[in-house]
Every structure is written in structure tokens, then in C-alpha cells.
N, C-alpha and C positions, 0 to 999 in steps of 0.2 A: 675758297682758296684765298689765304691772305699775301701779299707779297709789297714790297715796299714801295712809295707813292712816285718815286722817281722809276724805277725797272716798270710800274702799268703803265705811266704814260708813255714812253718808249714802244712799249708793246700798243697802246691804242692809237699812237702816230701810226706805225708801220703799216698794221693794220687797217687802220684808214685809207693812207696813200694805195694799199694793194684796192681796195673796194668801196671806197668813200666815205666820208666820216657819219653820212647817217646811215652807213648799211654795217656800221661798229658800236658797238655797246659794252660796256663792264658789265659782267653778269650779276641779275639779283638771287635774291630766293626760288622764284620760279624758273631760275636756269639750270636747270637739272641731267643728268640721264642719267636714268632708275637710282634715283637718290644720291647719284655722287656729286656734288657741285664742282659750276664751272667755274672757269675764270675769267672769258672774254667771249662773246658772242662776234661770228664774222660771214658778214651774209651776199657772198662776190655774185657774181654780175657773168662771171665766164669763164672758162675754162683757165685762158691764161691770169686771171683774176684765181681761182682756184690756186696752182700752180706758184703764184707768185704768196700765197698765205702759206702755203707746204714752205715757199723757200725760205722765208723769215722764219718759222718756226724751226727747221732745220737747223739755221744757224743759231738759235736760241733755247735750242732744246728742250722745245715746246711739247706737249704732247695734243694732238688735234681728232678729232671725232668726229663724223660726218653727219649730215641730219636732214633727211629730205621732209614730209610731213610732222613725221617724230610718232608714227601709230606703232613701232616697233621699237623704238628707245628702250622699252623695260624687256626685250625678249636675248635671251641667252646670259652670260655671265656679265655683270658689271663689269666696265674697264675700270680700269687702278686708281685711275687722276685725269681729270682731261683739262688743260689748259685752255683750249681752245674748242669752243664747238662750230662744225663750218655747218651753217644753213644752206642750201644749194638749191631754197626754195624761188628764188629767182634766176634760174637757169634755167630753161623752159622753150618749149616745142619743138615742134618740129620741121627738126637740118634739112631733112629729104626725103623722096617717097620715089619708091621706084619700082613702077606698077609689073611691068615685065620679072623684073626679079623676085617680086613679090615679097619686098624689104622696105623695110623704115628706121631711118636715123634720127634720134629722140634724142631730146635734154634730158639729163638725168631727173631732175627736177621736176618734169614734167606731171603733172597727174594723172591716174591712170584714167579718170575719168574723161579727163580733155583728152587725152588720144583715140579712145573709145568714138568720144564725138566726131574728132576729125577723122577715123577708118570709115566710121560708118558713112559720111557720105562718099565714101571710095566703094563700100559691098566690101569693105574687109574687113579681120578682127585680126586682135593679138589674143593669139588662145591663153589671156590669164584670168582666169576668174575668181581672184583672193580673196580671202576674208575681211581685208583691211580695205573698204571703199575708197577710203579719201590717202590711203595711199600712192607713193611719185614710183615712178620706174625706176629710180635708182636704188630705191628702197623694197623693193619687190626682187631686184636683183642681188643687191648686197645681203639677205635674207634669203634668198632660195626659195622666198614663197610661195607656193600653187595650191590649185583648188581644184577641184572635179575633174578639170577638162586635162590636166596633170595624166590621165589613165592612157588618153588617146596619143595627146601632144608632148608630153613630158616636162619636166621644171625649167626655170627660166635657164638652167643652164643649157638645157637641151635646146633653146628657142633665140640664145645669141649668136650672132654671126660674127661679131667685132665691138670691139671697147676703145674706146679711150679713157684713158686713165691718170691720172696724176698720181706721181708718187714719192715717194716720203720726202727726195729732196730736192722737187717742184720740179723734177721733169716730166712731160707730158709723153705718154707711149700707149702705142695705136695695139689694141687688144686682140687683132686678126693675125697680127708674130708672135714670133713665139720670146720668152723669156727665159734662158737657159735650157732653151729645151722643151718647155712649160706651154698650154695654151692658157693665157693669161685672160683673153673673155671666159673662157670657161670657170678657172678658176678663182676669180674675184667674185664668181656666184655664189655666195652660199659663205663668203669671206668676213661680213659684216665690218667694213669698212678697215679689216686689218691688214689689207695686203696693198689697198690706196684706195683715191675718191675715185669713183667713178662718175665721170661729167657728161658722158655721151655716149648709146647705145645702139647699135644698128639691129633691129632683129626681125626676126621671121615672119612673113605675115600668113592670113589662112584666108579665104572666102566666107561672106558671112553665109551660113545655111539656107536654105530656102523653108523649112520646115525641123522644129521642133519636137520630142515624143518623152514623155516622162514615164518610164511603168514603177508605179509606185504600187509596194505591199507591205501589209502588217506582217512584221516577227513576234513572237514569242521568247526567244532565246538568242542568247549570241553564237552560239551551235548551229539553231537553225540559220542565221545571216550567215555565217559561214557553208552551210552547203549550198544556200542561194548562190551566193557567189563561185564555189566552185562548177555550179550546172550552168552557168552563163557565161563565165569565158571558158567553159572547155564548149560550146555550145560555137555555131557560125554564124553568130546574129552580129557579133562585131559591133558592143556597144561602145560610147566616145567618153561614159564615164560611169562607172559603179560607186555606190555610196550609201552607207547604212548611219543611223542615228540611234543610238543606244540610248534613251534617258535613265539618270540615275533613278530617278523618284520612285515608287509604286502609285497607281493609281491616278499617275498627269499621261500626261502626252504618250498616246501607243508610241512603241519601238517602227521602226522603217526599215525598209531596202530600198535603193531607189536609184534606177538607170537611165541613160540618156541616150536618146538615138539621133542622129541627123541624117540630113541629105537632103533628097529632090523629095515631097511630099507621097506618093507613092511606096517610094523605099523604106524612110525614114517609119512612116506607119506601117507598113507592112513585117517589120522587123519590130517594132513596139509590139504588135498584136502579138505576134509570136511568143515574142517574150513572155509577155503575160500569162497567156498558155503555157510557157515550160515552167513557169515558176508559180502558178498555181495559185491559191488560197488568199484570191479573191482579188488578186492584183488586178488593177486597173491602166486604165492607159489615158493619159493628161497632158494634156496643151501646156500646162503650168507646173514650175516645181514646185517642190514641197516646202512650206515656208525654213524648213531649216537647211534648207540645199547650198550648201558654198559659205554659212557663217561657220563659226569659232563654237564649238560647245560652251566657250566659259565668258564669263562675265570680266568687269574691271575691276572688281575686289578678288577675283578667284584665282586659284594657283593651276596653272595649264604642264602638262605637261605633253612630248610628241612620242609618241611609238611606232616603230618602223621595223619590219620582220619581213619574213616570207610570207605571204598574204593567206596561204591554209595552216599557218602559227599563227596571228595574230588573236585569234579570237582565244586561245590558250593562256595569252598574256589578257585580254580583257577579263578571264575569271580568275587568276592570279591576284588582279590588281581589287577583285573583290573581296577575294578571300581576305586579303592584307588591310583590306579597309572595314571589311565588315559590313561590308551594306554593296549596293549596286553602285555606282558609278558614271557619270555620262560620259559616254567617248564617241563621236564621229570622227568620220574621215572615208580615206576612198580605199574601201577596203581589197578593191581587185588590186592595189598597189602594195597593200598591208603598210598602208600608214595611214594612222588617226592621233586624234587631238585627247586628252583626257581634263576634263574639269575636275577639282576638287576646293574643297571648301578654305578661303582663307585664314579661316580658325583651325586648320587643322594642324596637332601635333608634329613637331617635331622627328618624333619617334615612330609615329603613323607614318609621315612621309615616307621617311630614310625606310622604313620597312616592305613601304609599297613600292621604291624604287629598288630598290634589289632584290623583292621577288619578282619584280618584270624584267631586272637583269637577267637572272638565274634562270627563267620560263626561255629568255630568247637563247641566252647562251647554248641549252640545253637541247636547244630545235633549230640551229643550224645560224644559229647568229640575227644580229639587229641591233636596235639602240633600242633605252628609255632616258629621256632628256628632261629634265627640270628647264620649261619652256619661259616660264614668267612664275616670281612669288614674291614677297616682300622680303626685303633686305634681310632683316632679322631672321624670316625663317630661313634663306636660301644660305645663310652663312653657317647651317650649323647641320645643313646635310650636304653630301655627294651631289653634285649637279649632274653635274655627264659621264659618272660613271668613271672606271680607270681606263679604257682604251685611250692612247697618245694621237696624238694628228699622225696620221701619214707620213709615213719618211717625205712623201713628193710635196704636199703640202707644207711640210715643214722646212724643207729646205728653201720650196718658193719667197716663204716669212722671210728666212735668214737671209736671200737676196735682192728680197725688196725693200725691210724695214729692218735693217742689220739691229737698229737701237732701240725698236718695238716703242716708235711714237706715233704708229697710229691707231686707235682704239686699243691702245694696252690694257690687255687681259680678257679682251672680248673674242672668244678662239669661238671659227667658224662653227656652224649647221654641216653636217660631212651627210647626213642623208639623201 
């Protein structure tokens, strides 16, 4: 972004005075998200720091994007322009902990890994198990993202109590009220920074397990992963997470099913064994998961996409997305929820895409509804197919935009994850 030497320094004073002049920067080259360049890097210190960067841009109608680690900057649609990127990477720990309620209030900022460290010596967890390790909490929430444990616990919007929030025009509002009617921690999940920043998080806590159980077994088919899964949750073994691994290749890595059990040792294994037993053909039962348990099927050059259906369709849309592509496909995820991940190759056509995404449209349509989302791909390709498909936001989501960011300056163009 170019803009005249007299309006940047105006803007990197202001900016300053909000956060201090070595937590402000004019953006280089490597100041980016997913290819759109910035204009000004701004890295505060706290919420009212936060709050007080909303309100200069407000009044300068700036447009602002938020950015905790940055391991999810390239997922969903590019914004338009971003004048401002807020880092919120030094915003960090944790507010409170309040062992009776079994709640912790977090810096957005935070990493998921240092909370991890600090529950664990309390015996407690935040049941998120992402694929994004060196991801912050505010970026797991502004993203919606979950992993395995998503079957038992549910996505992070299921797992916040209250937010605070900053919004477009640097007021700060407590996420546990409602707005217009709206729950506002709910709905900033899954928002990707468009509805506001989120600086602080209160959320649910769990007991760590005492005992671990993995029954891991070879598939053959995404058919047969599909009847596995429907004899184990209609089954009263009450696993904490179902998850199959589909490799594209022939001839690498066997296919998987693979479930998780917890509890008191006793339980937890006696519920694995079982498992094993109903699901048959040589399922095993392991202290350890599978090495691809809770990552991402696709790599950093690879085009991802998410698929989310009724979970006895989904595997209807994984041979769709074969047929359209012509070969196998790798797709993980948790499939007792019918949502998984799809890799495909960065080289791939244009025309291959756009074909594999609307016959995963047309398969869910056809079986009772879902999405197929164009997760992460290069500029070039993603501009020249259908990302997400023709469904609109939400009337309720859409009206929330319209009374939060009446001018659409934050993350303009990046419209939530609604799965």
C-alpha cells in the first residue's frame, strides 16, 4: 500500500503513542496476509492498547486485521486491503483461574502451548487439540478450530464462557451480554476477526484423564471407515473421539480408523478392549496415537479444503471428490462429527478444482445439507473458482456484521467458518 509521506507518518505517530514506537513498524515485503500487503504493523501491549488502535483507525478509516501467531493468516478468503495489521502477540497469560468453576481467563495472545503448561500443573486441560501447535487462543477461537477431542467437547465455540472484545470503534464489550440480542462470545468464534479483536477469553476447563486408549485399525475403503463409525457411536462404549485417515497414494501409508477413550484406567481400557472387539479386523488397542492423530492431511504448498455433512454422508462426498479428481485423495478428520480436512495438490487445475468442489456441493446438497469450503490455496488459483460455495451468511450473523462493523473495517472480505 502506497500512501503519502505526510498521512504514514501521522498514522505511525498515532500508532505509536497507542503502543509504543518500537511495537510500530511501516510494513515490508514480508508483511503480508495470504498475499495481500500491509500498510503498518501495530503490536499493543493490552486490551485498552488494542481499543485505543480500533479508535484511530475509526477515525481514519483505516481498515485493521488481527494476528495472533499468524499459523492461519492464509485460511478462508483473503480481506480486500488491510491498512493495519494488529499483532496481539504480546497480549499474553493468564487473567485468572478458578479452580471451583472450572474456568480460566486467557490473553488472547496467549499460546496454546503455555496454557497447556500452566493447566497442567493444576490436573487440568482445555479440551483443544489443533492442528496448529504454535497456535494463540485467540486465533483458535477467531477460526473455530478443533481437533479430535471436538467429538466429545465440541468447538471452541462450544467451550467459551465470556469474551472481551474490542470493536470497530475502540469500545471494549464484555462477550458473556448479549449484543442486540446476539451472544457475542459465541459468535466471534468462528468470525475470523470480522466481527472484532478478541483480547480475552474465559473458557471451560476439563480434568486431565488419568488413563489414555487408542483402538487403532486398518481400512480398506472409505465405505468400510464409514460402517466403523456408524457400529461405534451407535455402540455404548462412548468414545471422546473418532478419526479416520484416508491417504491419497496407493501403496504409502495403510488407511486408519482410530478412537479415543478416557477415564480412571480400568474404565478407559475396558471400553478400548471392547472396542476392538466390535470393530474387528485386527484392531489393536495402544497407549499411543497414531502418528497422524490431530494433524492437518495437507502440507504448506498444498490446497486444503474442509468438508462438513451428516457424518453417515460424508464418506459419499469423499468418493465424489474422487471421482472429480480422478485418483484417491487424502482426507482426515473426525469423521463421527462428519467433518474432515481434504489435501490436494498445489498444481492442480483450475478446472479440476472448481469441478471437485461442486460435486462435493451437489453429493451434500443431495443428502441432507453441509458445506465444501476452499480452506487455504494460492491466490491465483482461489481467484478463479468458487470458495464457499453460494450459501449467504446467516440473516443472524449478518445482521451481528451490520451492528458491529456497520463500514466492514475489520478484516474486510474475510467472511466467517459457519461450520
Amino acid at each position: 500500500m502506497t500512501r503519502e509521506s505526510g498521512v504514514a507518518v501521522t498514522v505511525i505517530e498515532a500508532l505509536a503513542d497507542a503502543c509504543g514506537p518500537e511495537h510500530v513498524w511501516e510494513a515490508g515485503p514480508a508483511d503480508t496476509v495470504d498475499g495481500v500487503p500491509v500498510g503498518w504493523v501495530a503490536a499493543p501491549g493490552s486490551s485498552g492498547e488494542v481499543a485505543e488502535v480500533l479508535r484511530f483507525a475509526a477515525a481514519e478509516g483505516l481498515s485493521v486485521v488481527p494476528s495472533g501467531a499468524g499459523t492461519k493468516l492464509d485460511w478462508g478468503p483473503p480481506p480486500t486491503h488491510v491498512d493495519v495489521l494488529l499483532d496481539l502477540g504480546r497480549i499474553t497469560g493468564v487473567l485468572d483461574y478458578a479452580p471451583s468453576a472450572m474456568t480460566a481467563t486467557v490473553a488472547a495472545g496467549t499460546p496454546l502451548r503455555a496454557l497447556r503448561a500452566y493447566l497442567l500443573k493444576e490436573n487440568r486441560r482445555l479440551p483443544l487439540d489443533v492442528g496448529s501447535p504454535a497456535a494463540t487462543l485467540g486465533g483458535v477461537l477467531a477460526t473455530n478450530e478443533a481437533g479430535p477431542l471436538r467429538h466429545r467437547f465440541g468447538a471452541p465455540r462450544d467451550l467459551v464462557v465470556g469474551v472481551q472484545v474490542a470493536l470497530d470503534e475502540g469500545s471494549l464489550e464484555r462477550g458473556d451480554l448479549t449484543t442486540d440480542g446476539y451472544d457475542l462470545a459465541r459468535h466471534v468464534c468462528g468470525s475470523y476477526g470480522t466481527l472484532g479483536v478478541i483480547t480475552e477469553a474465559t473458557v471451560r476447563l476439563e480434568p486431565l484423564p488419568a488413563t489414555r486408549a487408542w483402538v487403532i485399525r486398518p481400512v480398506s475403503t472409505p465405505r468400510e471407515a464409514q460402517r466403523l463409525t456408524e457400529a461405534l457411536v451407535a455402540s455404548p462404549l462412548d468414545p471422546v473421539a473418532i478419526e479416520a485417515d484416508l491417504p491419497g497414494s496407493a501403496g504409502g501409508r495403510p488407511a486408519e480408523f482410530a478412537a479415543l477413550f478416557e477415564g480412571d484406567r480400568a474404565t478407559a481400557t475396558l471400553r478400548a478392549e471392547s472396542a476392538a472387539k466390535l470393530l474387528g479386523g485386527g484392531a489393536t488397542v495402544e497407549q499411543l496415537p497414531p502418528a497422524w492423530w490431530g494433524r492437518y492431511p495437507f502440507d504448506v504448498d498444498d490446497v486444503a479444503l474442509k468438508i462438513w455433512g451428516r457424518p453417515s454422508e460424508l464418506f459419499a462426498v469423499v468418493y465424489a471428490l474422487r471421482d472429480a479428481a480422478g485418483m484417491p485423495v487424502p482426507v482426515r478428520g473426525s469423521v463421527g462429527l462428519g467433518v474432515a480436512h481434504v489435501a490436494l495438490p498445489g498444481t492442480i487445475s483450475p478446472e479440476r478444482l472448481d469441478g471437485m468442489l461442486t460435486a462435493a456441493r451437489t453429493v451434500l446438497l443431495a443428502r441432507g445439507g453441509g458445506g465444501c469450503s476452499l480452506l487455504r490455496a494460492p491466490l491465483d488459483l482461489r481467484e478463479l473458482v468458487e470458495s464457499d460455495g453460494p450459501a449467504p451468511l446467516p440473516p443472524a450473523a449478518a445482521r451481528l456484521k451490520l451492528a458491529l462493523d456497520p463500514e466492514d473495517r475489520l478484516a474486510p472480505g474475510r467472511l466467517p467458518d459457519l461450520a
